[in-house]
N, C-alpha and C positions, 0 to 999 in steps of 0.2 A: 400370478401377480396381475392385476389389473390396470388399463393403462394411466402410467407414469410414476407406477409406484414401484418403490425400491424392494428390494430382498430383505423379509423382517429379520432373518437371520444376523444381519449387519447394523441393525437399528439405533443398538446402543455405542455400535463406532461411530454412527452417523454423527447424535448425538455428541462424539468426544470429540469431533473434529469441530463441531461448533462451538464448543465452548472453547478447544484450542483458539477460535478466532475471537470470540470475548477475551480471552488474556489477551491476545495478542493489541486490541483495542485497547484494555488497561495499562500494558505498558510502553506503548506508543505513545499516548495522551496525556498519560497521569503527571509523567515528569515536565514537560513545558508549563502545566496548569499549575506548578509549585516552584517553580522559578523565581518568584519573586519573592514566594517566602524563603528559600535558602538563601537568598540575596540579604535578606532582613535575618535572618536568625544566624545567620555563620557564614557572612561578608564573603562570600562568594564572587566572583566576580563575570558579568556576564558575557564576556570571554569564554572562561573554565564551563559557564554552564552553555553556552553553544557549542563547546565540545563534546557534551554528554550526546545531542544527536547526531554528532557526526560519527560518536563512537559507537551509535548503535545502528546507524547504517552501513558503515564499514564493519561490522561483529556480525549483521547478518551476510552484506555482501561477501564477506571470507567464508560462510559457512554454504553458501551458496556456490562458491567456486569449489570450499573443498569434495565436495557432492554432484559435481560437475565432472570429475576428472576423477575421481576416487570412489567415488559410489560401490564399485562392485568387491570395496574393502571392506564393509559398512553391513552389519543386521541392520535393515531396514526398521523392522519390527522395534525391534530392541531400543534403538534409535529414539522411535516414537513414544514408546515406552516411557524412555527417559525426558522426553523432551518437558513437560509439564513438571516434573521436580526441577529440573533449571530453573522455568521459570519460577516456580513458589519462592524457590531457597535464593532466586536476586531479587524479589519485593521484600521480602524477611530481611535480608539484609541493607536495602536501601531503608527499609522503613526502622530498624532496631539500632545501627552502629553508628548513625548521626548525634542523635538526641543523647546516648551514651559517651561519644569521645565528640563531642561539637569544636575543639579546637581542630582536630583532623576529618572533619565531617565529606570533606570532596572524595576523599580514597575510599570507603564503603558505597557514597553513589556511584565511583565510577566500577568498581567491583558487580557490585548489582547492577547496573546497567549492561556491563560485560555477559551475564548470568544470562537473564532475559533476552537479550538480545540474541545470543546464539541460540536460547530456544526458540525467538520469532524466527531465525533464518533456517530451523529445523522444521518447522510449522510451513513454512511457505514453499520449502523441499519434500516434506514426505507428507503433507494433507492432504492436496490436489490429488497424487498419487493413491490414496484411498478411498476419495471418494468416486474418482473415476475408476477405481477395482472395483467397487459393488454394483453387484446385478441390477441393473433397472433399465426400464424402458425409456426414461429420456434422461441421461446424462448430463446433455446440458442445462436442464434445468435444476439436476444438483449440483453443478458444478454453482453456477449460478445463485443459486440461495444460500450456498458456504459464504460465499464469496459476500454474499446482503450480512450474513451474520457480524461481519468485520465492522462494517457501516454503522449498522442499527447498534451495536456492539459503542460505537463513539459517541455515538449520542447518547445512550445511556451514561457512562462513562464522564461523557463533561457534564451534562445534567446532574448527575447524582453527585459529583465530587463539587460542582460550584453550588450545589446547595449545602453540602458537607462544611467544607470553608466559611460559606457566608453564617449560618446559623449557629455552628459549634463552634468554629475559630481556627485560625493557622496554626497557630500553635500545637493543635492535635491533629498535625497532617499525617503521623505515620500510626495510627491510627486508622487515618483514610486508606493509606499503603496497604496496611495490613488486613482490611477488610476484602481490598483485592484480590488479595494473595491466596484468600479460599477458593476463587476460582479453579488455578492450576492445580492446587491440592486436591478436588474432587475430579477433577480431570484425569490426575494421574491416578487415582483408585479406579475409575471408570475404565480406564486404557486396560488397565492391570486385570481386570474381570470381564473382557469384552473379545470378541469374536471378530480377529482383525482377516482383511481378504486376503488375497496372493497377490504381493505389489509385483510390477514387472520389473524383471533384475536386466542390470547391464549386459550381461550377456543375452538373455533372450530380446532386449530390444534393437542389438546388434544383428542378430539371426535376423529378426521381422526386417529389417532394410528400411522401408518406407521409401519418403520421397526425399530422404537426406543425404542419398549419397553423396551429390557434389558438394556440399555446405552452404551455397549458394543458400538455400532457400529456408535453413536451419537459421543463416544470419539474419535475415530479412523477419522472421518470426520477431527474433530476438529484438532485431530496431523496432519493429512491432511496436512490444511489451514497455521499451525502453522509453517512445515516446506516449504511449498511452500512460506509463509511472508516472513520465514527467509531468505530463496535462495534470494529472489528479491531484499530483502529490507539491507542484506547486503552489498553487492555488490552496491545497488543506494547511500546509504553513505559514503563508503569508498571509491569509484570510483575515484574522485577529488583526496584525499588526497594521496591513493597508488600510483596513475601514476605519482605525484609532487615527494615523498617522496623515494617511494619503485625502480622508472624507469626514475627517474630524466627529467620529461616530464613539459614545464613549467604550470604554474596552469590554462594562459588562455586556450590555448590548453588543459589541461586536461578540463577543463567545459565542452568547447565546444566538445570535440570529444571524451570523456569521459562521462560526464554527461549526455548533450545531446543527445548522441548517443546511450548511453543506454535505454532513455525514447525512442529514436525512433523507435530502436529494439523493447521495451516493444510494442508502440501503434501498429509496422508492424505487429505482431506476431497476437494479438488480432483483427484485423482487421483483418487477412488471416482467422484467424478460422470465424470471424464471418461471413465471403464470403462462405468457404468454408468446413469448418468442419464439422464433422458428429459424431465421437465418438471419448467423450473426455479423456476415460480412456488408452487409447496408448499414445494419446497426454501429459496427465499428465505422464506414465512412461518414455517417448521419454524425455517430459521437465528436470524430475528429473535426469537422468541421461548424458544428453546431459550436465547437470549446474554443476553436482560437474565434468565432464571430462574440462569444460572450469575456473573452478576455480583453479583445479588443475594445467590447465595452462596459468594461469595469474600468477600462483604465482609460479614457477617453470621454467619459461620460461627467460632465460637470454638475449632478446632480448624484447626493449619497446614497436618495433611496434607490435610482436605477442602478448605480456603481454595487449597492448592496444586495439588491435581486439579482442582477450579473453573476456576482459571486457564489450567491448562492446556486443559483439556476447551474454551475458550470458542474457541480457534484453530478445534476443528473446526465449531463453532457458526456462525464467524461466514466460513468458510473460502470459501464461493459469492458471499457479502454485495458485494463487489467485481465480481469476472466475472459473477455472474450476474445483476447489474443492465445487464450489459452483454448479456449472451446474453436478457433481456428485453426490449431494444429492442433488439436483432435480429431478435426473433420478429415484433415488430410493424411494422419498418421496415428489411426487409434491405436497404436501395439508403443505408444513414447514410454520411454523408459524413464528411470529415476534419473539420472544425469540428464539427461533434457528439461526435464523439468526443472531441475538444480538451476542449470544453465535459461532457461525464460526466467528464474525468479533474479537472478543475478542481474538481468537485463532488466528487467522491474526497478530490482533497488539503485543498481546507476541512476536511470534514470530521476529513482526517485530522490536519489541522495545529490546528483551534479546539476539537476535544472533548480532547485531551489536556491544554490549556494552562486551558481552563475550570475540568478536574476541579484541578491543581495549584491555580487561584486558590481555589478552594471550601475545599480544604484548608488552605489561606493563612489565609482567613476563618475557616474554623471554629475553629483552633487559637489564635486571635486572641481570639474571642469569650469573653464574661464568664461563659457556660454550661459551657465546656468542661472546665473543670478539675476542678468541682464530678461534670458527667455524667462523664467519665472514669474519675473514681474510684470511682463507682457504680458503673461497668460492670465493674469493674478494671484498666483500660488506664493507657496512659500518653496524655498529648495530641494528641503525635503520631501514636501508632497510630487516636485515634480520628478525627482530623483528614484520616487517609487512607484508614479505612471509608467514611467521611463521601463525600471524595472521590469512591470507586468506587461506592459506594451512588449517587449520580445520574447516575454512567457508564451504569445500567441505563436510562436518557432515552430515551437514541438510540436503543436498539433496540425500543422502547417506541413511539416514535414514529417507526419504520419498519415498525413494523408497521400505523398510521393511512394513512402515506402508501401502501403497497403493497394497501391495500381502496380506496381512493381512487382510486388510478391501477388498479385491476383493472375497479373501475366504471365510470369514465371511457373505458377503452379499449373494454368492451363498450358503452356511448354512441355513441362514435366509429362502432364497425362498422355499428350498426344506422342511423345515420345516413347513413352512405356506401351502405349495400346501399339504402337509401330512394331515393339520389339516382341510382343506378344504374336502379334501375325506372322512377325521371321519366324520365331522359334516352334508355331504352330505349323 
């Protein structure tokens, strides 16, 4: 192999792990971007459909926990195998059992969404693990460009489906579903013909030890990952709805140079390191604190265009926050087993599932408050708007306090070393 290339033997799993993260963009995305027409075609209410993403963050976080703790019950392989017919067979049914029973249309999304969803939390559980099993010379740079595919993967993804809508019409949304749905279907023939590695089993990552034995420094990854989720994954849901609501930007425009723009930031970022990086703990304290200084001013900034480069600029801020907490305990524990990983994704999706629902209840509260009306109108806003600065203004937490935890856990690990080199000269 030459350097930084992979073992071609493994090329075409490469390839099936990337396309796992294209599904995984399709069905993360697809369903907010249709929200409003399930709203308009079978009076849904937007309630019932903000429970759709809390149902697929909790469908992945359980599959993340149960792979955390049970893993060594689990064919990995097999697992993975299946994970891609999950998902085809809950876009098939999101997209086929509405338009068919439209008086009961909410019980087939939330079915499908259940579907998918456990295959994203099987995705997020046994990929990483695959593509760190294949031979190559720099690791993190495939860690790293999986991880761009997800990105690039949403931008395609809203691009293709908000042209889809606006040109053909809402009405032939599952249509759009089901054009997705080939994704996972060729994914899963790919899995099924393809030359997977030797993932590492719970017991052999038990044997390898590492540097987890106190748990200390296993948790500290995890708060890691938890607040790196958060940074990214706040800001990719609120993105749309603050630049409509909070900078009176209209919504297609927010999608498009909002939304979009944010995944594009994410995939640039991931893609630079994976050309070009080398160590990714500056990169993560660079991230962490580049994202709360642009949250800070998204939500502070009394002009839409800076509030709306903020927002987008925060993609590439927070673009490593994810893999590179993962290419971090790599550095310190390359033998991590499947349940570690289980357990960093689980920390992911907390994050990514409690910092967004946090900032909407704060917003809740503020707008509620006997202050707000009075400050609002000092400030010149409306309550709203300022009830969702409010919001984003403590989105800057999390990266705030990823940046405590990554001096913590950088101390800690040089603790660990010097310790072990100590016990290496007793026992020598």
């Amino acid at each position: 192999m030459s350097a930084h290339d992979t073992d071609p033997r493994y090329r075409r799993a490469r390839y099936a792990c990337y396309l796992t993260n294209l599904s995984m963009a399709a069905t993360a995305n697809l369903p907010p971007l249709l929200f409003l027409t399930f709203r308009e075609s079978y009076g849904i209410s937007f309630t019932l459909l903000g429970l759709l993403i809390l149902l697929n963050f909790c469908t992945q976080l359980g599959m993340d926990l149960l792979f955390s703790f049970f893993s060594y019950r689990f064919d990995a392989k097999r697992a993975l195998r299946l994970m891609p017919a999950l998902s085809f067979c809950g876009l098939v049914v999101f997209a086929v059992f509405p338009p068919l029973f439209p008086a009961a249309a909410y019980l087939p999304l939330v079915l499908g969404t259940i579907l998918f969803s456990a295959a994203g939390g099987l995705a997020e559980v046994l990929v990483n693990p695959v593509i760190a099993a294949i031979p190559t010379d720099d690791p993190a740079r495939e860690i790293s460009r999986l991880h761009s595919t997800y990105a690039w993967g949403t931008v395609l993804v809203v691009l293709l489906s908000t042209l889809f809508l606006t040109l053909v019409g809402r009405a032939y949304w599952y249509l759009l579903a089901l054009f997705w749905s080939a994704v996972p279907l060729f994914t899963f023939f790919l899995f099924l013909t393809t030359r997977l590695p030797k993932i590492q089993t719970e017991e052999e990552k038990t044997k390898a030890g590492g540097c987890f034995s106190g748990g200390r420094l296993l948790f500290l990854f995890v708060a890691c990952i938890f607040c790196g989720g958060a940074a990214e994954c706040t800001m990719s849901q609120w993105c749309s709805g603050y630049l409509e609501a909070a900078l009176g930007i209209p919504k297609l425009y927010g999608d498009l140079f909002g939304m979009a723009l944010f995944a594009a930031m994410l995939g640039l970022g991931r893609t630079l390191y994976s050309r070009r990086g080398k160590k990714i703990f500056p990169v993560l304290l660079l991230g962490m604190a580049a994202a709360a200084v642009l949250y800070l001013t998204a939500a502070l900034s009394p002009l839409p265009a800076i509030g709306l480069l903020a927002c987008a600029l925060t993609g590439f801020a927070t673009s490593m926050l994810w893999p590179g907490s993962l290419l971090y305990l790599g550095e310190h524990s390359p033998r991590t087993g499947i349940a570690v990983y289980a357990l960093m994704a689980a920390g992911g999706d907390c994050g990514a599932a409690v910092a967004p629902q946090l900032v909407g209840l704060l917003a809740d509260t503020v707008a509620e408050a006997p202050f707000a009306a009075p400050l609002a109108e000092r400030l010149s806003l409306t309550v709203g708007q300022l009830s969702l600065k409010a919001g984003l203004l403590a989105a800057s937490l999390f990266p705030l306090c990823g940046i405590a935890v990554l001096l913590l856990l950088r101390r800690n690990l040089a603790r660990a070393a010097v310790t072990k080199k100590a016990q290496g000269h007793e026992s020598a």
